[in-house]
C-alpha beads as a LAMMPS data file, in Angstrom:
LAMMPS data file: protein, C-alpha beads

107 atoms
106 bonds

1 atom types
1 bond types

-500.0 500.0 xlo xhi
-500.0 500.0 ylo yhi
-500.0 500.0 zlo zhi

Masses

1 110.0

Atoms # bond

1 1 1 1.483 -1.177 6.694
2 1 1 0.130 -0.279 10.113
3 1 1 1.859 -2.329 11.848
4 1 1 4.440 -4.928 12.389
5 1 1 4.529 -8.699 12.991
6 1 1 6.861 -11.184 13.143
7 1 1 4.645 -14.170 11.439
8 1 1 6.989 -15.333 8.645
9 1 1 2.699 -16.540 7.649
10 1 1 0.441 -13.607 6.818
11 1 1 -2.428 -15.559 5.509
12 1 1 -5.425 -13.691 5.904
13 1 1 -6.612 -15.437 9.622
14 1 1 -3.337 -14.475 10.569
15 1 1 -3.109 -10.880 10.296
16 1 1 -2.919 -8.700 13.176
17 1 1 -6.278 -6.980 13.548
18 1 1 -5.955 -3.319 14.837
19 1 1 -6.919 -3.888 18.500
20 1 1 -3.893 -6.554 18.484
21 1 1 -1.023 -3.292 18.088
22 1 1 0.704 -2.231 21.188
23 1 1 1.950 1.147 22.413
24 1 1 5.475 1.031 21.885
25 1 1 8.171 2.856 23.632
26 1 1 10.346 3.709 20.663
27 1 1 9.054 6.944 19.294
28 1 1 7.711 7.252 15.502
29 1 1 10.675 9.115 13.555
30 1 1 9.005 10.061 9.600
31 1 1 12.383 9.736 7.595
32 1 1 11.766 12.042 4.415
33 1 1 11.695 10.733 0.806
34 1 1 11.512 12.229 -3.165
35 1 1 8.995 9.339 -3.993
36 1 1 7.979 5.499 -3.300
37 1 1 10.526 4.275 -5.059
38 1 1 13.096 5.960 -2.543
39 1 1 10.556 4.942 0.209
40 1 1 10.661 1.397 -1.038
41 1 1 14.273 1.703 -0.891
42 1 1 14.415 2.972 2.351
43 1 1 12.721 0.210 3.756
44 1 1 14.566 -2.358 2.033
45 1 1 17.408 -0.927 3.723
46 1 1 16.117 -1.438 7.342
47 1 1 16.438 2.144 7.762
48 1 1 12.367 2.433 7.322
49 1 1 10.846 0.086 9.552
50 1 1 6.890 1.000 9.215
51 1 1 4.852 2.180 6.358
52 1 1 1.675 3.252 7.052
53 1 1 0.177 2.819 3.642
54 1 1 0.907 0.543 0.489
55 1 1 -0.600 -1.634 -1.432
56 1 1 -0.634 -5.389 -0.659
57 1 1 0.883 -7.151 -3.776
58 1 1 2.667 -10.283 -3.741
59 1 1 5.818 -8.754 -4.775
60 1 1 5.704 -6.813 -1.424
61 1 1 4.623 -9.640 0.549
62 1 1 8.172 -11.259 -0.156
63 1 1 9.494 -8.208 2.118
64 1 1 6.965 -7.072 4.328
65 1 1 4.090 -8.460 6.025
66 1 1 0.720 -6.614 6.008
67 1 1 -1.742 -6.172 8.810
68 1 1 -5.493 -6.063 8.252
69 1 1 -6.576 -3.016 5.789
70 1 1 -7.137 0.202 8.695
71 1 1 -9.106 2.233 5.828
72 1 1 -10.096 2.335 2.314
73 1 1 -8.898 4.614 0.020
74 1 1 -10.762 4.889 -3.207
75 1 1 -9.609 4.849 -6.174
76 1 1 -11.131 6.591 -9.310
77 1 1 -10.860 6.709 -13.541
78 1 1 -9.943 9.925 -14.961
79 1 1 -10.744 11.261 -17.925
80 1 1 -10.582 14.339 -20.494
81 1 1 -13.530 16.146 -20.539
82 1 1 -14.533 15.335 -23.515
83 1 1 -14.705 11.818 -22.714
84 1 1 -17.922 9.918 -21.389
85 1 1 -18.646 9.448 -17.833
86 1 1 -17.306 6.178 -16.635
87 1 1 -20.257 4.453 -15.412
88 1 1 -17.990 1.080 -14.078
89 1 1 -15.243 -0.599 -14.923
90 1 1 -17.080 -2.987 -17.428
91 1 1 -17.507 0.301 -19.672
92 1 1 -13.575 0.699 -20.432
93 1 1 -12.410 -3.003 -19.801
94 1 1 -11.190 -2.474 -23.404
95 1 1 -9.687 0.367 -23.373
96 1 1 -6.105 1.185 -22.571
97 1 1 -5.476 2.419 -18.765
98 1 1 -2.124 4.320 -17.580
99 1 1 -1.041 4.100 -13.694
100 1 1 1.490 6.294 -12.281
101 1 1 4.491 4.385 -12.193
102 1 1 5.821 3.805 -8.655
103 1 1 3.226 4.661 -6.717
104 1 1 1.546 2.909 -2.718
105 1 1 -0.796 1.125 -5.158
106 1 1 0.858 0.428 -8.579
107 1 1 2.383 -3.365 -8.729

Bonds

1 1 1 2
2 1 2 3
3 1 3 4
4 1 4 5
5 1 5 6
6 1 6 7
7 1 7 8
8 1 8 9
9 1 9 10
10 1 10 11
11 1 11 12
12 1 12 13
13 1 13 14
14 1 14 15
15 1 15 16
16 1 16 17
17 1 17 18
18 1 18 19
19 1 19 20
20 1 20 21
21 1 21 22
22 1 22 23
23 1 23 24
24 1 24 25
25 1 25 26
26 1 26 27
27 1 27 28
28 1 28 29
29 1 29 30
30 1 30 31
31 1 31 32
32 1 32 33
33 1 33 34
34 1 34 35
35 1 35 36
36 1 36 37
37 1 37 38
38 1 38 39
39 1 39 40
40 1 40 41
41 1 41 42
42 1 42 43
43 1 43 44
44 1 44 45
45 1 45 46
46 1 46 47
47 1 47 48
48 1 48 49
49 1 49 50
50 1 50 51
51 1 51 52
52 1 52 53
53 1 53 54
54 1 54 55
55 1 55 56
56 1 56 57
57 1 57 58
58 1 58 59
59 1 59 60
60 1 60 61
61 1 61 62
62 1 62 63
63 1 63 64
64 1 64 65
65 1 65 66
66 1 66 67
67 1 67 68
68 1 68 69
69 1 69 70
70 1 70 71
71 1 71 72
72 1 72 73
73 1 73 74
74 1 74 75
75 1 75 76
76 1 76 77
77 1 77 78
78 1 78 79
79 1 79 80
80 1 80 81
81 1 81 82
82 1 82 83
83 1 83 84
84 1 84 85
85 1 85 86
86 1 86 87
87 1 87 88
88 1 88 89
89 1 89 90
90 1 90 91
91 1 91 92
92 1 92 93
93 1 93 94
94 1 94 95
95 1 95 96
96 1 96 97
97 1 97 98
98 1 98 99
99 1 99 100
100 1 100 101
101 1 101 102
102 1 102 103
103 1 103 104
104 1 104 105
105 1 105 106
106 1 106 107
């Protein structure tokens, strides 16, 4: 997240566009964590009010509200090096895929 609202709503129309944050008053304090899972923790908490990336899921949407996307951050495939180029995603939709556990964009 980016930023904060207070909408209980945060259909799409709804979300705060960049150019509707404020400058705040109460300085930005980075609280340190071992991974997302502690992050996710942290902000469960309350003690972590702001996170300035994760993935929008609905899962998270039942405890946070998201503004509108403020970059993109591609994502790629990896593969051993003995494996074929992956052209698109239609090329391994039947293959098997791992995703780090735990992670700003994993569900």
């Amino acid at each position: 997240m980016s930023a904060l609202t207070d909408k209980a709503d945060t259909r799409d129309d709804q979300r705060p566009d960049a150019g509707d944050c404020k400058p705040t008053s109460n300085p930005l304090r980075l609280i340190p964590t071992a991974s997302w899972s502690e992050t996710l923790a942290s902000h469960r908490s309350g003690s972590c009010t702001l996170l300035a990336a994760a993935g929008d899921t609905a899962q998270r949407r039942e405890l946070m509200n998201f503004t509108q996307p403020h970059g993109e951050y591609p994502l790629v495939v990896a593969v051993r090096n003995e494996e074929l180029f992956v052209e698109n995603l239609a090329a391994i939709q039947d293959k098997t895929l791992g995703v780090v556990r735990a992670t700003p964009i994993s569900i």
